[in-house]
C-alpha positions as CSV (number, residue, x, y, z in Angstrom):
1,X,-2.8,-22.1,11.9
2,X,-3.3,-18.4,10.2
3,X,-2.8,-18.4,7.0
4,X,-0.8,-16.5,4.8
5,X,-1.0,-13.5,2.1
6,X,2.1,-13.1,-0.7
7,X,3.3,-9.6,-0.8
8,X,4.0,-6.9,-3.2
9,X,6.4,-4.0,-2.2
10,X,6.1,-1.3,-4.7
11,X,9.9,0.7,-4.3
12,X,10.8,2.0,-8.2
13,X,11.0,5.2,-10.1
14,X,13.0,8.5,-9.5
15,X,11.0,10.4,-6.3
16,X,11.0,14.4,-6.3
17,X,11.3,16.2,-4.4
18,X,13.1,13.9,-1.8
19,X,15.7,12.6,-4.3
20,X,16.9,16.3,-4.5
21,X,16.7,17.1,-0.9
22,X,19.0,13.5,0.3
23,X,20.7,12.8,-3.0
24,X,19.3,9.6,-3.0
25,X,18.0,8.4,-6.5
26,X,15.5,5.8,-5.3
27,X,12.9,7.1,-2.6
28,X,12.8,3.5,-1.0
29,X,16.4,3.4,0.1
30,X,16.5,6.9,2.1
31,X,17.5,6.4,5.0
32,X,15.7,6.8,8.9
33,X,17.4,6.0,11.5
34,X,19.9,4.3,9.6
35,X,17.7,1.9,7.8
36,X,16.3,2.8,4.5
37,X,12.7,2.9,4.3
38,X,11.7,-0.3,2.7
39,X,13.5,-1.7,5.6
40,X,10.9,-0.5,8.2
41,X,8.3,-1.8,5.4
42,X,9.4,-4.9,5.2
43,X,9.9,-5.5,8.9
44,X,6.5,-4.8,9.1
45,X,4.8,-7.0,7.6
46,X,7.9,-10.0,8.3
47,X,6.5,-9.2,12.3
48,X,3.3,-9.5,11.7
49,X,4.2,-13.3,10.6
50,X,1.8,-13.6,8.1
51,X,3.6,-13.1,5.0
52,X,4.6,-16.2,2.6
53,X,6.3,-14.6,-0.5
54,X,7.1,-11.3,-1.2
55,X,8.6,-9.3,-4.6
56,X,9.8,-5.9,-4.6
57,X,9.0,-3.8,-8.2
58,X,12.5,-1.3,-7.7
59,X,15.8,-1.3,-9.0
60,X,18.9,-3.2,-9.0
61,X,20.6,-1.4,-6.3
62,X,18.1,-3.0,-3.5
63,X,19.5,-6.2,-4.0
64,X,22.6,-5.3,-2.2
65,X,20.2,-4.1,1.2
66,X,20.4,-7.0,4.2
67,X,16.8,-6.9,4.3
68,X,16.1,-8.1,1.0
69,X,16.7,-11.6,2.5
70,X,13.1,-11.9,3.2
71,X,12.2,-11.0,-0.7
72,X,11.6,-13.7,-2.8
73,X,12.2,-11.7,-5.9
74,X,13.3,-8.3,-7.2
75,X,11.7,-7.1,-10.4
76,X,12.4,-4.1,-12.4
77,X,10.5,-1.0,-11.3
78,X,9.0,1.1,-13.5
79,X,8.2,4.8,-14.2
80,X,4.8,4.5,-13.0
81,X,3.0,2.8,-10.0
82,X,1.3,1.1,-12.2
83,X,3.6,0.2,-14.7
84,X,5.8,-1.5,-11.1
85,X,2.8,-3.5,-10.5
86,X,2.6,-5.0,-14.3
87,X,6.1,-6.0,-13.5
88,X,5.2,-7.8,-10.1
89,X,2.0,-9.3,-11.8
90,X,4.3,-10.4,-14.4
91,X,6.4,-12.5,-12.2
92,X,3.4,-13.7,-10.4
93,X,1.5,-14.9,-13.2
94,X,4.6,-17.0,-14.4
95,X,3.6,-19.4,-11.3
96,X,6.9,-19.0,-9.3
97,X,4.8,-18.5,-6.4
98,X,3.2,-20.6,-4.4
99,X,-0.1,-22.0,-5.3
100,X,-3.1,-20.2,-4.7
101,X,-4.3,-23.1,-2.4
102,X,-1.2,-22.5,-0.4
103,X,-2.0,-18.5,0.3
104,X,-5.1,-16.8,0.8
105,X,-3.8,-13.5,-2.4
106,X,-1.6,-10.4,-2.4
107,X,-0.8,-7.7,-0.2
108,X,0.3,-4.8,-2.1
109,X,2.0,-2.0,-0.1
110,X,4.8,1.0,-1.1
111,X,8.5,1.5,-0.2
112,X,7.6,4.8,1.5
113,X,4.9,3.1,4.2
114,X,7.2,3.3,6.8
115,X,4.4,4.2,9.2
116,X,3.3,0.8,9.0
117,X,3.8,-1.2,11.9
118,X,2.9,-4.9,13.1
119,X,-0.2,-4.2,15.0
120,X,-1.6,-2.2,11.8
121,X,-1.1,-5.0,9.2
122,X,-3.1,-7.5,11.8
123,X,-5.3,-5.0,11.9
124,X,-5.9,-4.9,8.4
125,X,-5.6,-8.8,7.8
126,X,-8.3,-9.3,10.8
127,X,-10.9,-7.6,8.3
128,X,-9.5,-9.9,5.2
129,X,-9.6,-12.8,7.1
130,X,-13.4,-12.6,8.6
131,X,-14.7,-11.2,5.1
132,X,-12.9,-13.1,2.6
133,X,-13.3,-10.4,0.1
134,X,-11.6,-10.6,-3.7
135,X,-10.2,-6.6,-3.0
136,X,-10.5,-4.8,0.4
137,X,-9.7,-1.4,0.5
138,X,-9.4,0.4,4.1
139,X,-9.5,4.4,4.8
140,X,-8.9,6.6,7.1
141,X,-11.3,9.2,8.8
142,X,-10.2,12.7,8.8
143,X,-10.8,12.8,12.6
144,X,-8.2,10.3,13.2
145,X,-5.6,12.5,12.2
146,X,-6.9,15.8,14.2
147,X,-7.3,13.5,17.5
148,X,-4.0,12.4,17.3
149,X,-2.4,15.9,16.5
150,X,-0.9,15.2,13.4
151,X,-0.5,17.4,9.7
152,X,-3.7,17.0,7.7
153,X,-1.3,17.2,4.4
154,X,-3.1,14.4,2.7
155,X,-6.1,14.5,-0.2
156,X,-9.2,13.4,1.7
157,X,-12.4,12.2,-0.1
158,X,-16.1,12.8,0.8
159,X,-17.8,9.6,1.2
160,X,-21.3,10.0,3.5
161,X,-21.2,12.4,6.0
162,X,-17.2,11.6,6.4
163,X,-13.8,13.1,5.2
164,X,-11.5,10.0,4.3
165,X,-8.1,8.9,3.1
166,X,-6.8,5.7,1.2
167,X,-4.3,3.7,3.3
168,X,-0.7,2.2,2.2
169,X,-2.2,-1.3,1.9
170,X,-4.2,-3.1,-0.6
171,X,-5.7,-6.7,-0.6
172,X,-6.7,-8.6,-4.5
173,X,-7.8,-12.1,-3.8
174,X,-6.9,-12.6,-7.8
175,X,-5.3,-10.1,-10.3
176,X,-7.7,-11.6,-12.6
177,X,-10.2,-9.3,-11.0
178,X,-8.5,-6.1,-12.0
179,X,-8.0,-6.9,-15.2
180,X,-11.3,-4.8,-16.1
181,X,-10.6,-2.2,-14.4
182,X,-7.4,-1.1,-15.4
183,X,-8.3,1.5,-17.3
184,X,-9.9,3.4,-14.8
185,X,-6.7,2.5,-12.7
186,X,-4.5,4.5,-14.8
187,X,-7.1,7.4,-14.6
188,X,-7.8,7.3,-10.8
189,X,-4.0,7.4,-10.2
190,X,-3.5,10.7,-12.7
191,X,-6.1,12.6,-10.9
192,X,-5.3,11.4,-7.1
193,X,-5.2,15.0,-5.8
194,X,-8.5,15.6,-7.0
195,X,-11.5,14.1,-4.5
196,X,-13.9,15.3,-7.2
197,X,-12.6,14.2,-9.9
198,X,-12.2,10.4,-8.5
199,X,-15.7,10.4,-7.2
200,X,-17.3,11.6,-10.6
201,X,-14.7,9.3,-12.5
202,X,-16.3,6.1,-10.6
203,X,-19.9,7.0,-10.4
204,X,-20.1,7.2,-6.9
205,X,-20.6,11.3,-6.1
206,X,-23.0,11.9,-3.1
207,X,-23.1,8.1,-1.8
208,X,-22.6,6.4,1.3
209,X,-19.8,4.1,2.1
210,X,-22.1,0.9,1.6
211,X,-23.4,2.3,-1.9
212,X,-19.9,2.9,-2.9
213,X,-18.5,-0.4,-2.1
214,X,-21.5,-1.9,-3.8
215,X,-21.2,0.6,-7.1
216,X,-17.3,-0.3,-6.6
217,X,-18.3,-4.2,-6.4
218,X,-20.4,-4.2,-9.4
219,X,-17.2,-2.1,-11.3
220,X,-15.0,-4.9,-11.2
221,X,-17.1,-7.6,-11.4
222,X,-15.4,-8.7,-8.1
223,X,-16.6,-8.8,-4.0
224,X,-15.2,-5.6,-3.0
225,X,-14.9,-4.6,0.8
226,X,-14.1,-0.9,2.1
227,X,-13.2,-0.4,5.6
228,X,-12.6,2.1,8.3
229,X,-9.2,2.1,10.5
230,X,-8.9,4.2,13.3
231,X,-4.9,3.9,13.2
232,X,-3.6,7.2,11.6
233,X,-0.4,5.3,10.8
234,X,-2.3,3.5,7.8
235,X,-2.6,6.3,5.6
236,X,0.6,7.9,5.5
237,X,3.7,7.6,3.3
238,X,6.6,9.7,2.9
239,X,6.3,11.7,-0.2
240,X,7.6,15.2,1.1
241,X,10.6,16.7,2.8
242,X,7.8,17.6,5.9
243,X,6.9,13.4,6.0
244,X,10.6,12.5,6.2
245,X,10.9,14.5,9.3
246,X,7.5,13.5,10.3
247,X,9.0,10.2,10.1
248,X,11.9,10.7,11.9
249,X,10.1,11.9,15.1
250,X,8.2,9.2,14.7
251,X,9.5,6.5,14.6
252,X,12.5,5.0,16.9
253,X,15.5,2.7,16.0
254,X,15.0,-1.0,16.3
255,X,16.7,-4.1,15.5
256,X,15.5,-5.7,12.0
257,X,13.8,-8.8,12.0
258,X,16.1,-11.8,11.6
């Protein structure tokens, strides 16, 4: 039997400019194809049939959605992404989940991952399970997104001889083994746009994959794992008016998962 990873579904805080362009407050409830966007998140993962728990950090209002059947709890979302996952961490750390001996850590994903689909999170969870690291992080080549045709709107960072971009899932084993590195959290998330800046900020200008993950490793004091997907869907979100119609195209009505 597969085991399974508790999930975190990051979904609060005004969004512009998309809240001005639909009139909708919350980012995460917009909808495409008639389901709003966590929806198509949260499908994804419930597919993939390896998900125990899940909390959602967003407000009230998402209680009232038919998909938040699958969500163990709804926690208030805050102004930041970072100050959401304090509140999800919060909730965790009360031990209302199961324990740690039942699942194998957390997932941590974003209402606006719509791209996500079932065969990317297996994807993604085939590298967690046959490493068993404490945080995996997976990227996206630059190439990925010119074979397949699609906008290169998104901040891509020199690592090696390669052009890369974060993807819309995260893996922590323990949040214990953030808890020294949240500092440079807060930092890495104010200068996103900048591939310079992030590379400076962590010590890792001019190195190789390999020598980042090991300078990244010995950062947090934790086994950290980088990896390479070749599915362009893993890196994209919906932050502009051009990704919500990106998204429509996209993607196709289907029935939610019951």
């Amino acid at each position: 039997m597969m085991k399974k990873y508790n999930l975190i579904v990051l979904a609060g805080g005004q969004q512009q400019p998309l809240c001005e362009v639909t009139g909708i407050e919350n980012k995460a409830q917009i909808p495409i194809h008639g389901k709003p966007m966590i929806e198509w998140v949260l499908n994804a993962f419930q597919a993939s049939g390896r998900i125990a728990e899940t909390v959602v950090a967003g407000p009230r209002e998402l209680e009232a959605l038919p998909c938040m059947q699958h969500v163990r709890k709804r926690v208030h979302g805050g102004a930041t992404v970072l100050e959401s996952l304090m509140n999800a961490v919060g909730y965790v750390n009360m031990g209302l989940l199961p324990d740690e001996t039942v699942h194998r850590g957390y997932l941590i994903s974003f209402g606006d991952a719509v791209f996500l689909n079932e065969n990317t999170v297996h994807a993604m969870l085939k590298n967690i399970d046959k490493t068993e690291p404490d945080i995996a992080l997976h990227y996206v080549e630059k190439g990925t997104y010119e074979r397949a045709g699609l906008p290169l709107t998104r901040t891509f960072i020199p690592i090696g001889d390669g052009l890369y971009t974060g993807t819309t899932i995260y893996y922590i084993r323990r949040f214990r083994d953030l808890a020294g590195f949240l500092v440079q959290l807060t930092q890495l998330r104010k200068i996103r746009k900048n591939p310079a800046k992030i590379l400076k900020l962590l010590g890792c200008e001019g190195m190789s994959m390999p020598e980042v993950e090991a300078r990244l490793s010995e950062e947090t004091a934790a086994r950290l794992k980088l990896f390479v997907l070749d599915l362009p869907e893993a890196g994209m979100d919906v932050d502009k008016p051009v990704d919500l119609e990106l998204a429509r195209k996209w993607l196709t009505p289907s029935e939610p998962v019951a």
